[in-house]
PyMOL Python script that loads the backbone (N, CA, C, O; Angstrom):
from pymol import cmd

cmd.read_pdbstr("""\
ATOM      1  N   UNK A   1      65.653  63.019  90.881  1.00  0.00           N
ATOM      2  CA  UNK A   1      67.075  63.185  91.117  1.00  0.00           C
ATOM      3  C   UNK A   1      67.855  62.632  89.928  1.00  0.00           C
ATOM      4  O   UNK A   1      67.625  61.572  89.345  1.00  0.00           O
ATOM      5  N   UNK A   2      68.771  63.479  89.673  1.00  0.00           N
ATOM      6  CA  UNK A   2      69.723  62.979  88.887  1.00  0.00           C
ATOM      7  C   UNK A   2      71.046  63.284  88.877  1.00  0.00           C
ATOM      8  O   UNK A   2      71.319  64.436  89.215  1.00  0.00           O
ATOM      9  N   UNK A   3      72.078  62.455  88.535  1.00  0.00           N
ATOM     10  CA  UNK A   3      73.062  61.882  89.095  1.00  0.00           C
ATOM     11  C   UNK A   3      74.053  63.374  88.603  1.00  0.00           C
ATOM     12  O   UNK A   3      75.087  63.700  89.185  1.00  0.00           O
ATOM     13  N   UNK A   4      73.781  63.716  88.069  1.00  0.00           N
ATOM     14  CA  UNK A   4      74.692  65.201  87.097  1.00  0.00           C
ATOM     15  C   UNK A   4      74.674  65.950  88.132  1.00  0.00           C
ATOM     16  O   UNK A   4      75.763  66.397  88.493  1.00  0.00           O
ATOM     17  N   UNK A   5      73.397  66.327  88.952  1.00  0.00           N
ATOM     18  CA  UNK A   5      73.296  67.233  90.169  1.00  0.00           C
ATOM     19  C   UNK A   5      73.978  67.463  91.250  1.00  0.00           C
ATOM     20  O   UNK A   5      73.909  68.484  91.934  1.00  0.00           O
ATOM     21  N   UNK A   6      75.243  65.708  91.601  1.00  0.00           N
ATOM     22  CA  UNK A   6      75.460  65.387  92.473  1.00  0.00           C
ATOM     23  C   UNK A   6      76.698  64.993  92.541  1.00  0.00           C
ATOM     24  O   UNK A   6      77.381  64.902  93.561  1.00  0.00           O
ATOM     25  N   UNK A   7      77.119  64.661  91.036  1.00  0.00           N
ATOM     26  CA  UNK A   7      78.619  64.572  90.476  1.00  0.00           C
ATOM     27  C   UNK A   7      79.290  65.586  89.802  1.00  0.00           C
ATOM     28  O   UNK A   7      78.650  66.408  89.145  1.00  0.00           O
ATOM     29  N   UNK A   8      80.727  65.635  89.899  1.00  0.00           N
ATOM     30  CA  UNK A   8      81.176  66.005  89.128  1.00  0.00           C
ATOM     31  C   UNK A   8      82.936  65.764  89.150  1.00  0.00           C
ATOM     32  O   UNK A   8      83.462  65.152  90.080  1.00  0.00           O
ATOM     33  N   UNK A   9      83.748  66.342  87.980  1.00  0.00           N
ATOM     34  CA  UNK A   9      85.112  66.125  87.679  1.00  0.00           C
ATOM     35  C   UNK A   9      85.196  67.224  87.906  1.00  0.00           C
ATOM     36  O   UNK A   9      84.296  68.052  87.765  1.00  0.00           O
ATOM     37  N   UNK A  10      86.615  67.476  88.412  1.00  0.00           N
ATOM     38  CA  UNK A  10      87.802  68.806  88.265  1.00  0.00           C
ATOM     39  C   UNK A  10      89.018  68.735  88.432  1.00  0.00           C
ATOM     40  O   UNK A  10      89.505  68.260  89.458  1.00  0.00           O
ATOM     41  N   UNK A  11      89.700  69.188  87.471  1.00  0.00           N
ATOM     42  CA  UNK A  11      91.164  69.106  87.100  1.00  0.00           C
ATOM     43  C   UNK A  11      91.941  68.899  88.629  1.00  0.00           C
ATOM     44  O   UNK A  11      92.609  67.976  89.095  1.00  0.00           O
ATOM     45  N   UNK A  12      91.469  70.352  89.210  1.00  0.00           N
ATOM     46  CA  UNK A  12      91.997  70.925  89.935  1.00  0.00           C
ATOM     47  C   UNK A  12      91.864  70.071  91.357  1.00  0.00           C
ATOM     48  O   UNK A  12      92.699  70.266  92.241  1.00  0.00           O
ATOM     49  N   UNK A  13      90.708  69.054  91.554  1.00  0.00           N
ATOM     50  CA  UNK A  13      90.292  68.393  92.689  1.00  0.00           C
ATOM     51  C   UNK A  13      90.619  66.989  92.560  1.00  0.00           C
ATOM     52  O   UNK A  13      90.490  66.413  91.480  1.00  0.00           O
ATOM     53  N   UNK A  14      91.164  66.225  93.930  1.00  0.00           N
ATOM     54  CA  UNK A  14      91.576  64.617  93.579  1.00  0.00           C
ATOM     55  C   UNK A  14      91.884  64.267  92.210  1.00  0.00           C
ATOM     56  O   UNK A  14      91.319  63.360  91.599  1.00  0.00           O
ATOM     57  N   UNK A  15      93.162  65.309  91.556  1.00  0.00           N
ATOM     58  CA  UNK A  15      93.287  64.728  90.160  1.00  0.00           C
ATOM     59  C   UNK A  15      92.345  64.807  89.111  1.00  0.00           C
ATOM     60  O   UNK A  15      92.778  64.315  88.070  1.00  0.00           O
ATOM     61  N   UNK A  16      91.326  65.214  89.048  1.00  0.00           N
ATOM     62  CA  UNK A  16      90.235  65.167  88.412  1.00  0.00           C
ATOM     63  C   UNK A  16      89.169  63.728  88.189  1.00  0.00           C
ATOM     64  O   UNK A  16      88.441  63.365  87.265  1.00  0.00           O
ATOM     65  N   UNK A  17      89.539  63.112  89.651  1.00  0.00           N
ATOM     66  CA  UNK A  17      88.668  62.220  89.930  1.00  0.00           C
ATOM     67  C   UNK A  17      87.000  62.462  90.359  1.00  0.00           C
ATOM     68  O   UNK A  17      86.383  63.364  90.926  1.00  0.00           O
ATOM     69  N   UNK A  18      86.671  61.236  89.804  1.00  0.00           N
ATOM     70  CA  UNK A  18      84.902  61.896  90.135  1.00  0.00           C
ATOM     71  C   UNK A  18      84.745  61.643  91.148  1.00  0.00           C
ATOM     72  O   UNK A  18      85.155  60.665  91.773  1.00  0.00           O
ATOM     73  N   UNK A  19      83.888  62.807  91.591  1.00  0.00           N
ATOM     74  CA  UNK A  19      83.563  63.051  93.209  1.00  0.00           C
ATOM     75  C   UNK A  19      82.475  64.178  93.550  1.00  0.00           C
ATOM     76  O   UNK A  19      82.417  65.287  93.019  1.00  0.00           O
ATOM     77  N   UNK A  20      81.566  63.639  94.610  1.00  0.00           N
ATOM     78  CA  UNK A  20      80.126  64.171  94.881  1.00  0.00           C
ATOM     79  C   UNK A  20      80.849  65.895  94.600  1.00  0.00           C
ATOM     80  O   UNK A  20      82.039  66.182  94.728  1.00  0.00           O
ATOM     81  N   UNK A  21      79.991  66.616  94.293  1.00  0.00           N
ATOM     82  CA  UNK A  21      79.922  67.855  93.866  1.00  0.00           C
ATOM     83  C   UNK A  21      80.220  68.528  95.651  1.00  0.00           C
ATOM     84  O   UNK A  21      79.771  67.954  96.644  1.00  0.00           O
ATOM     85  N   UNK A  22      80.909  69.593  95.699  1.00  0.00           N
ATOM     86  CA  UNK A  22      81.081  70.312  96.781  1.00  0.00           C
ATOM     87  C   UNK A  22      82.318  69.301  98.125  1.00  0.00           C
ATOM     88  O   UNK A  22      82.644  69.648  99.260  1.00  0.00           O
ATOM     89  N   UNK A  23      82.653  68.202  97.439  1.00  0.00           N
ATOM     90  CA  UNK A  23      83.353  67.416  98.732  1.00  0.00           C
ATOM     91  C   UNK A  23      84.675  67.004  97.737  1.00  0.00           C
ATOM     92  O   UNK A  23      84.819  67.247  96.539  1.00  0.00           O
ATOM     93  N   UNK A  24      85.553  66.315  98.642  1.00  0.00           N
ATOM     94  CA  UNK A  24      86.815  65.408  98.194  1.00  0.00           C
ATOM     95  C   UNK A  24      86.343  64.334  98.234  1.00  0.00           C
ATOM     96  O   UNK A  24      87.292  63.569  98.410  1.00  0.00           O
ATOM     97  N   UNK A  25      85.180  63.622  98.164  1.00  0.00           N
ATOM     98  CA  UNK A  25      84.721  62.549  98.182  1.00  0.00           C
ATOM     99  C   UNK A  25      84.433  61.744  97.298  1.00  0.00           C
ATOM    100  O   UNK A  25      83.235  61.614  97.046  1.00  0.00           O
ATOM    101  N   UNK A  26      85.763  60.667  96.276  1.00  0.00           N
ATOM    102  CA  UNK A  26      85.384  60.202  94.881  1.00  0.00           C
ATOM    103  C   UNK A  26      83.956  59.205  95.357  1.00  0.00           C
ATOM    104  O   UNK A  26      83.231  58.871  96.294  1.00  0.00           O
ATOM    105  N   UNK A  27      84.216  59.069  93.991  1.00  0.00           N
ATOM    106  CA  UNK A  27      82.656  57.959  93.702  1.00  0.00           C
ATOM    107  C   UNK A  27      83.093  57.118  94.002  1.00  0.00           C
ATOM    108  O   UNK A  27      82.364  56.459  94.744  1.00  0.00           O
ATOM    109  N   UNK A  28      84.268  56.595  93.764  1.00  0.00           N
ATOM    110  CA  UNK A  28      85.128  54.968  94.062  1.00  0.00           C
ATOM    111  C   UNK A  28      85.171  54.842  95.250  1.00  0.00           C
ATOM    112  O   UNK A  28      85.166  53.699  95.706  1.00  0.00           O
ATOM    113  N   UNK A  29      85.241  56.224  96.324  1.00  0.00           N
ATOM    114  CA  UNK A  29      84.900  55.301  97.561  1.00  0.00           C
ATOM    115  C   UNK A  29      83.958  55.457  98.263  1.00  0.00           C
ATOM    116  O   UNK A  29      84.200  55.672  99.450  1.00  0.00           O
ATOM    117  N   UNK A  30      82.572  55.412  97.828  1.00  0.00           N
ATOM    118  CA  UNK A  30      81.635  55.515  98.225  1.00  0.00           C
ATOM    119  C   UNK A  30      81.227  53.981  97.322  1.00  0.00           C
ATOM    120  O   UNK A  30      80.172  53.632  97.852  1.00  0.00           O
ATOM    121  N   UNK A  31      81.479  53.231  96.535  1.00  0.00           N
ATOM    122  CA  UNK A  31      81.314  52.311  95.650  1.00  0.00           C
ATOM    123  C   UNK A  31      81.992  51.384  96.342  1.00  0.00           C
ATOM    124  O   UNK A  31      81.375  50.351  96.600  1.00  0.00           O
ATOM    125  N   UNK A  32      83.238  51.493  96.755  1.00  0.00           N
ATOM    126  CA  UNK A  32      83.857  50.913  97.721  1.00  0.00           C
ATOM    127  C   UNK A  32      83.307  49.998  99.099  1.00  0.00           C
ATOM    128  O   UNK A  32      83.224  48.809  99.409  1.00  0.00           O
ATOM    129  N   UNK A  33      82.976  51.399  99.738  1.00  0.00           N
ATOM    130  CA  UNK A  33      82.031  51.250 100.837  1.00  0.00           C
ATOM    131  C   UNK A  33      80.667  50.322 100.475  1.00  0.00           C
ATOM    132  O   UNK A  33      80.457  49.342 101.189  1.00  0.00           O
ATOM    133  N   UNK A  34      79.911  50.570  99.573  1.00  0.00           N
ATOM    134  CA  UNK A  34      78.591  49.631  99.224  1.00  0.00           C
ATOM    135  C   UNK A  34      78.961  48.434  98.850  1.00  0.00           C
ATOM    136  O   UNK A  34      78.223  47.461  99.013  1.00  0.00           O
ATOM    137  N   UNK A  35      80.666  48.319  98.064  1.00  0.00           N
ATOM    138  CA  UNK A  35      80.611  46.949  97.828  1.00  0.00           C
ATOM    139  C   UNK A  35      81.510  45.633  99.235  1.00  0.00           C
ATOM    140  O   UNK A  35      81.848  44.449  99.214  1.00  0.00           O
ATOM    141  N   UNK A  36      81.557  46.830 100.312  1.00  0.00           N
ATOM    142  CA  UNK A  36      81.856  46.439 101.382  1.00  0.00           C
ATOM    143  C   UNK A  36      81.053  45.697 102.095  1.00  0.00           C
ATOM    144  O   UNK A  36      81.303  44.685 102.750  1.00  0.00           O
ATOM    145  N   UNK A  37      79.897  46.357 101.901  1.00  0.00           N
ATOM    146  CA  UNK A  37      78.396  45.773 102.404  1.00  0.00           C
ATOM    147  C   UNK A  37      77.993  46.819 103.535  1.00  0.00           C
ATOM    148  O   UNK A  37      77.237  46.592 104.480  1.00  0.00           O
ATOM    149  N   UNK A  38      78.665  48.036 103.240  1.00  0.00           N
ATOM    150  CA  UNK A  38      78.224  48.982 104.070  1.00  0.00           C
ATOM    151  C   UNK A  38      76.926  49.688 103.529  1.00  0.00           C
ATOM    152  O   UNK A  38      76.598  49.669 102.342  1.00  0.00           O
ATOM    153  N   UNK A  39      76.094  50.429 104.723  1.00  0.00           N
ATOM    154  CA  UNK A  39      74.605  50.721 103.985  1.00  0.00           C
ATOM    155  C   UNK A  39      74.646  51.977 103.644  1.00  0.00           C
ATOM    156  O   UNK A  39      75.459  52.466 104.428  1.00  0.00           O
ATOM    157  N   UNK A  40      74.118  53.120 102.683  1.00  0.00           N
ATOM    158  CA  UNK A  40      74.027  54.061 102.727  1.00  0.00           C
ATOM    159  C   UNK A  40      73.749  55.017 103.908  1.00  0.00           C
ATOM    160  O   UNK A  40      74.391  56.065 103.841  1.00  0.00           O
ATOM    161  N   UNK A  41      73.030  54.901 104.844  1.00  0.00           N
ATOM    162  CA  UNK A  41      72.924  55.490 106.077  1.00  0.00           C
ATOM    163  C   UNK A  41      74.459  55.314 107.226  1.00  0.00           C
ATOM    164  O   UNK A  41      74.568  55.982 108.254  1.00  0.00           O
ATOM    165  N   UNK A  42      75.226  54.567 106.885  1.00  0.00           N
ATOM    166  CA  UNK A  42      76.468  54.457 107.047  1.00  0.00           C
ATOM    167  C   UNK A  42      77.662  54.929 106.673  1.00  0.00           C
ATOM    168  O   UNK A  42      78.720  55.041 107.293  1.00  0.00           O
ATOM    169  N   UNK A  43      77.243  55.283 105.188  1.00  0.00           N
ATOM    170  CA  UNK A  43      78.195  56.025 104.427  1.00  0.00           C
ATOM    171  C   UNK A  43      78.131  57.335 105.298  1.00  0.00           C
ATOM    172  O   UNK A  43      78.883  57.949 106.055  1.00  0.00           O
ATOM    173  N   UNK A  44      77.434  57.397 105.030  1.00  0.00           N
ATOM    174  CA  UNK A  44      76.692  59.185 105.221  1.00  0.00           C
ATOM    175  C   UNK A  44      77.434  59.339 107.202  1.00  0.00           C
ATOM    176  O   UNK A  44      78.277  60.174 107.530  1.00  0.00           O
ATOM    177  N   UNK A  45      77.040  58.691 107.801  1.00  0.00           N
ATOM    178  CA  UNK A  45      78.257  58.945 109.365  1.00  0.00           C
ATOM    179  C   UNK A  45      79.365  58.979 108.840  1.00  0.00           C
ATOM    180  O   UNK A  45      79.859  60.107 108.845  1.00  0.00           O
ATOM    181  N   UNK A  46      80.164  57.945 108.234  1.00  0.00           N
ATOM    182  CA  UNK A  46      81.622  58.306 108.183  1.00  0.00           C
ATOM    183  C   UNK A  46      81.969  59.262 107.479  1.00  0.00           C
ATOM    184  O   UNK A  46      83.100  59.737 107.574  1.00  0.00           O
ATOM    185  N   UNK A  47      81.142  59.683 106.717  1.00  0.00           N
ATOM    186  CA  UNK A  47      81.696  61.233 105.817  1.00  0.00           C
ATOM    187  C   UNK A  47      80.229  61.996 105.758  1.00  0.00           C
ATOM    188  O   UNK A  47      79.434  61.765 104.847  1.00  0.00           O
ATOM    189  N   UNK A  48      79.907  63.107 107.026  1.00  0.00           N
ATOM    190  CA  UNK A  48      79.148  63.870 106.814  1.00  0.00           C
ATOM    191  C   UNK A  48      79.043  64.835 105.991  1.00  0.00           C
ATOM    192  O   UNK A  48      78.192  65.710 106.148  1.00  0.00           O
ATOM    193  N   UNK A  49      79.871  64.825 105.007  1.00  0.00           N
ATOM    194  CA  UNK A  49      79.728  66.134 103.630  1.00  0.00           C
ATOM    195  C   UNK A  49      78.534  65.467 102.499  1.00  0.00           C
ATOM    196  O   UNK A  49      78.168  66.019 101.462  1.00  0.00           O
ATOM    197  N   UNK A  50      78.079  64.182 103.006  1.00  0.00           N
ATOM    198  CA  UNK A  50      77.412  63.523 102.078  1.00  0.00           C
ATOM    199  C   UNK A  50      76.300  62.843 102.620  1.00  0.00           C
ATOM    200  O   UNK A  50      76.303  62.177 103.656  1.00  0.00           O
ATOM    201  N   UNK A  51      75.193  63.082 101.734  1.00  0.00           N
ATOM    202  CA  UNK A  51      73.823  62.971 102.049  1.00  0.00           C
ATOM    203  C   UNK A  51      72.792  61.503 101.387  1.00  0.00           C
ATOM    204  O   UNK A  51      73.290  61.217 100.298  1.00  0.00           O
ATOM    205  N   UNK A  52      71.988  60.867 101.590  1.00  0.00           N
ATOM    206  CA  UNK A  52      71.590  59.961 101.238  1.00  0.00           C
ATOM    207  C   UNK A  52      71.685  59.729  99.931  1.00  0.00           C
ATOM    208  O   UNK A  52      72.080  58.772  99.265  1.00  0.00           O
ATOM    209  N   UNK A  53      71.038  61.294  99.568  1.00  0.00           N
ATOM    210  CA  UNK A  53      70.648  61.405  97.956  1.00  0.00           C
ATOM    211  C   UNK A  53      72.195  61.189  97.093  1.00  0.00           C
ATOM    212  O   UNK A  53      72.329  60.426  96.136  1.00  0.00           O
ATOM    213  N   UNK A  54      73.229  62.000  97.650  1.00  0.00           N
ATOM    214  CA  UNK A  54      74.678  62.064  96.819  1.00  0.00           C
ATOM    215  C   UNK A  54      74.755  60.307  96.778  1.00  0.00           C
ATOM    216  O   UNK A  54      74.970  59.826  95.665  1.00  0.00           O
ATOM    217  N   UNK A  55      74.620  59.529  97.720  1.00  0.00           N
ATOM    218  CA  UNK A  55      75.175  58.172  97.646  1.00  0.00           C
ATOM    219  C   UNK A  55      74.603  57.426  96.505  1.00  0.00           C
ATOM    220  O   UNK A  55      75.084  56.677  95.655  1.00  0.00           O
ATOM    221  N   UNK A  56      72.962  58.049  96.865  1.00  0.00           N
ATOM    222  CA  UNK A  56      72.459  57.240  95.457  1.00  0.00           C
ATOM    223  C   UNK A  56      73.050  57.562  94.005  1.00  0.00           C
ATOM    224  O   UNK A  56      73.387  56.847  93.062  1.00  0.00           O
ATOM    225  N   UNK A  57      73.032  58.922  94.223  1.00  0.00           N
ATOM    226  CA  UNK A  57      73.509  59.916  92.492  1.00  0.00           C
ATOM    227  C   UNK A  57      74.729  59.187  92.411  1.00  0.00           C
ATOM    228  O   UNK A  57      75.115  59.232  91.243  1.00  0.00           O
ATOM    229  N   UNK A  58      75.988  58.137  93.570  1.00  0.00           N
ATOM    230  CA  UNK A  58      77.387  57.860  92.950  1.00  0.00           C
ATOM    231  C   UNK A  58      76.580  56.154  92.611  1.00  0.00           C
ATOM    232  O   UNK A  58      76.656  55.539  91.548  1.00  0.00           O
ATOM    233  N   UNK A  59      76.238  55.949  93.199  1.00  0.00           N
ATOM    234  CA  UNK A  59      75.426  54.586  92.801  1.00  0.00           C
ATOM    235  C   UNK A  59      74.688  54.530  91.288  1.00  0.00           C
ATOM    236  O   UNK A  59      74.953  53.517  90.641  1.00  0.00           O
ATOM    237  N   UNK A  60      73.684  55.626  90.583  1.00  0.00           N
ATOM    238  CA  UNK A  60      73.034  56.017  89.080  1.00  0.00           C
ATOM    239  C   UNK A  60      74.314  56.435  88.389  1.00  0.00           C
ATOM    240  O   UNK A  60      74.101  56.411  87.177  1.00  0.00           O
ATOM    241  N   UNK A  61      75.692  56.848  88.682  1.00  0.00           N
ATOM    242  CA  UNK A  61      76.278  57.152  87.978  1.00  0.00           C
ATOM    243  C   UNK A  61      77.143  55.719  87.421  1.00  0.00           C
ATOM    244  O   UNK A  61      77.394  55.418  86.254  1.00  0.00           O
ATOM    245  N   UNK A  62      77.501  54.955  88.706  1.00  0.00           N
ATOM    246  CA  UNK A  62      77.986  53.498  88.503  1.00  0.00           C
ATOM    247  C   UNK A  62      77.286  53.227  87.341  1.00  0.00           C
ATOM    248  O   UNK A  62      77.820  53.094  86.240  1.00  0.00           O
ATOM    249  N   UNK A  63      75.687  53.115  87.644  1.00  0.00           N
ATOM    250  CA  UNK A  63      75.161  52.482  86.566  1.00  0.00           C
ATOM    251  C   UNK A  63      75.241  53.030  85.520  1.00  0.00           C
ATOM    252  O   UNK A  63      75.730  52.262  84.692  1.00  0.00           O
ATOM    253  N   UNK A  64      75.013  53.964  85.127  1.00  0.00           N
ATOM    254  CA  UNK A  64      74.987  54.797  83.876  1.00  0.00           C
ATOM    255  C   UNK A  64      75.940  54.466  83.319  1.00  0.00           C
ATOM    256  O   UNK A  64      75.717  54.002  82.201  1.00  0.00           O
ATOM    257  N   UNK A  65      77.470  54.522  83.778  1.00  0.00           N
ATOM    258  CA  UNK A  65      78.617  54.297  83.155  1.00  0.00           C
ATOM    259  C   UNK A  65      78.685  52.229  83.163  1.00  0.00           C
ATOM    260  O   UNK A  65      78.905  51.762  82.045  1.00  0.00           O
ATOM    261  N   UNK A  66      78.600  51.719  83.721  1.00  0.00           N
ATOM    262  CA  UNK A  66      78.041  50.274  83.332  1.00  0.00           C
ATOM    263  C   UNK A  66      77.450  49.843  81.955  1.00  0.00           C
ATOM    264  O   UNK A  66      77.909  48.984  81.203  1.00  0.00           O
ATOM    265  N   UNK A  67      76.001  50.846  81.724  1.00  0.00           N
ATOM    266  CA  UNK A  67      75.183  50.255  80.634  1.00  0.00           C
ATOM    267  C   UNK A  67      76.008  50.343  79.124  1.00  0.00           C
ATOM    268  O   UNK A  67      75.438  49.836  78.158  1.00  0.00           O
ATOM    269  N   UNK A  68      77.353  50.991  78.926  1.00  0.00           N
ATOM    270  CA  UNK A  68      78.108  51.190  78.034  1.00  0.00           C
ATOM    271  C   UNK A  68      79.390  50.606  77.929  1.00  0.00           C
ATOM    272  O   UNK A  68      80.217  50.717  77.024  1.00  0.00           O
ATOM    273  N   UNK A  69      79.419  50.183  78.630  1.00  0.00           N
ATOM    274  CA  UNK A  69      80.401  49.200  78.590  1.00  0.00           C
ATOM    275  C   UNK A  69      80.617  47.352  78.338  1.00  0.00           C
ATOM    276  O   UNK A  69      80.328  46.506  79.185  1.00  0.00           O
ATOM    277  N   UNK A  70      81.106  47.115  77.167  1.00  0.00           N
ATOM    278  CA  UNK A  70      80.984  45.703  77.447  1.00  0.00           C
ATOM    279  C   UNK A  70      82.108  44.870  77.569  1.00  0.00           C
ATOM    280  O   UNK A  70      82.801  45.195  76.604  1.00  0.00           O
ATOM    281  N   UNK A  71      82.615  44.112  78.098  1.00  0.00           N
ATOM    282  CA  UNK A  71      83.785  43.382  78.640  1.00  0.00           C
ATOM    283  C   UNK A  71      83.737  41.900  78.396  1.00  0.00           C
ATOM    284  O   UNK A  71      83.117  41.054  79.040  1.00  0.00           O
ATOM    285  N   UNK A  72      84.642  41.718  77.167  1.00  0.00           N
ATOM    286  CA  UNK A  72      84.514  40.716  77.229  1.00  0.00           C
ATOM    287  C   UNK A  72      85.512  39.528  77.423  1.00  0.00           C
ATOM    288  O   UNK A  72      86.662  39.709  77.024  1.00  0.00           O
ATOM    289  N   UNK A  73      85.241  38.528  77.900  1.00  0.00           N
ATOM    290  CA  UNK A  73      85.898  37.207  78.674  1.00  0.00           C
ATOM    291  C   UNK A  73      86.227  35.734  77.421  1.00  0.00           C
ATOM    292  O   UNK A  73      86.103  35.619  76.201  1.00  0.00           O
ATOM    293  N   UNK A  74      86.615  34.956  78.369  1.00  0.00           N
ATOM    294  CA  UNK A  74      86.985  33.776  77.179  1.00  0.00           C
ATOM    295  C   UNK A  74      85.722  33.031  78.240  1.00  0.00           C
ATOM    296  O   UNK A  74      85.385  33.258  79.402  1.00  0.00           O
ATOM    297  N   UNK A  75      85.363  32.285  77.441  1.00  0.00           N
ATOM    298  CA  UNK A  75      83.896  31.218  77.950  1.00  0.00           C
ATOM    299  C   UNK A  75      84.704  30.054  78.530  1.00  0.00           C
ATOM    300  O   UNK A  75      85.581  29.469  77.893  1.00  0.00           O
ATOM    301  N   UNK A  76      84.294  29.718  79.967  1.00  0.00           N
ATOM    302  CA  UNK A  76      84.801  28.560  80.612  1.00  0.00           C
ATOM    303  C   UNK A  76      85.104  27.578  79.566  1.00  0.00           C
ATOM    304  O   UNK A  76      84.442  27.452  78.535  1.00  0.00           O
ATOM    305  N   UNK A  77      86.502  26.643  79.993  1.00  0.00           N
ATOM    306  CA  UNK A  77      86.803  25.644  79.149  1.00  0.00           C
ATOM    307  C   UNK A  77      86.045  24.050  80.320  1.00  0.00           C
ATOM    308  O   UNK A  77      86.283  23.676  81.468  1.00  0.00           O
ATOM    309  N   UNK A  78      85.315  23.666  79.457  1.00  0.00           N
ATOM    310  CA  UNK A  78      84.500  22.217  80.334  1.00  0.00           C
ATOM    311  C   UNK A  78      85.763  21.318  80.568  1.00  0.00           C
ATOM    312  O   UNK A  78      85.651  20.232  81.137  1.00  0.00           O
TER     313      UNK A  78
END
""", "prot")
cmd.dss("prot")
cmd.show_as("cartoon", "prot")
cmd.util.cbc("prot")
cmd.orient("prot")
């Protein structure tokens, strides 16, 4: 599986927010939901347009877009 299969942008849809392929369903709130502490088999009841696999593909895409990014902070003052 891969995450391209399962995502995508369009102008024309939620602004051109990313969202599982075939739904109105961004990635942010399915990212949302996991960082809620909700489980994937949970996601998937409250929005049946979406399947185990889509949750993971918005989860590989988190990451993917993560490994390029670096952010950086000021180092605690002691």
């Amino acid at each position: 599986m891969t995450w391209q299969n399962y995502i995508s942008s369009d102008p024309n849809i939620c602004h051109g927010r990313v969202c599982v392929k075939g739904t109105r369903i961004m990635v942010s709130v399915i990212l949302d939901n996991l960082a809620e502490g909700h489980t994937p088999e949970e996601i998937v009841e409250f929005y049946p347009s979406l399947t185990l696999e889509s949750v993971r593909a918005a989860l590989d895409y988190a990451a993917y877009l993560a490994k390029d990014e670096i952010i950086e902070y000021a180092a605690a003052e002691a």
